[in-house]
C-alpha positions in Angstrom: 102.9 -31.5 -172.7 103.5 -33.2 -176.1 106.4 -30.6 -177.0 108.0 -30.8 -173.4 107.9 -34.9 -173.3 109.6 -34.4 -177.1 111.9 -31.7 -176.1 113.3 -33.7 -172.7 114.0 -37.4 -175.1 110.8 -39.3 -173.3 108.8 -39.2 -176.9 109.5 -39.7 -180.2 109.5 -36.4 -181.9 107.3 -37.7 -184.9 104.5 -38.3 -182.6 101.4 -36.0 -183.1 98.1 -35.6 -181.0 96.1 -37.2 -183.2 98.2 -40.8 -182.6 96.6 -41.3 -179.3 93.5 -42.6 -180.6 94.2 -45.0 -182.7 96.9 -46.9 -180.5 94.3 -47.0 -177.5 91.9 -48.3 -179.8 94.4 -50.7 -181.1 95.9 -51.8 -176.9 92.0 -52.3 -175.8 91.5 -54.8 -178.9 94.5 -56.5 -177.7 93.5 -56.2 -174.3 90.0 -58.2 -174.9 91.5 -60.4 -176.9 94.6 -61.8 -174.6 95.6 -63.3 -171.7 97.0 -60.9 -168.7 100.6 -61.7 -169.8 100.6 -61.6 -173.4 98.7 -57.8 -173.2 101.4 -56.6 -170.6 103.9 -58.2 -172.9 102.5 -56.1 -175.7 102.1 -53.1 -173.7 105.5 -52.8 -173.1 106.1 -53.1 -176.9 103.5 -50.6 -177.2 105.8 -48.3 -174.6 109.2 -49.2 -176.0 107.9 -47.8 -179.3 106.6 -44.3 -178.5 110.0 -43.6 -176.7 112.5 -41.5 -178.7 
């Protein structure tokens, strides 16, 4: 899934299955931690930058 998303320009090709983790743990901190539009606000920074 990783290769297609890569291969078709939807993910940046330097991403690797063991990034995941970290950046979930990282959005649920966030998530606990803000209000509802400062996390979607950071989500979609969050989005913007796993896009190739």
């Amino acid at each position: 899934m990783l290769d297609c998303a890569k291969s078709a320009g939807r993910l940046r090709v330097d991403f690797e299955p063991t990034d995941p983790a970290p950046l979930v743990s990282a959005m649920a901190q966030l998530i606990r931690e803000s209000t509802p539009d400062t996390w979607r606000r950071h989500r979609a920074f969050f989005r913007d930058g796993l896009r190739a």
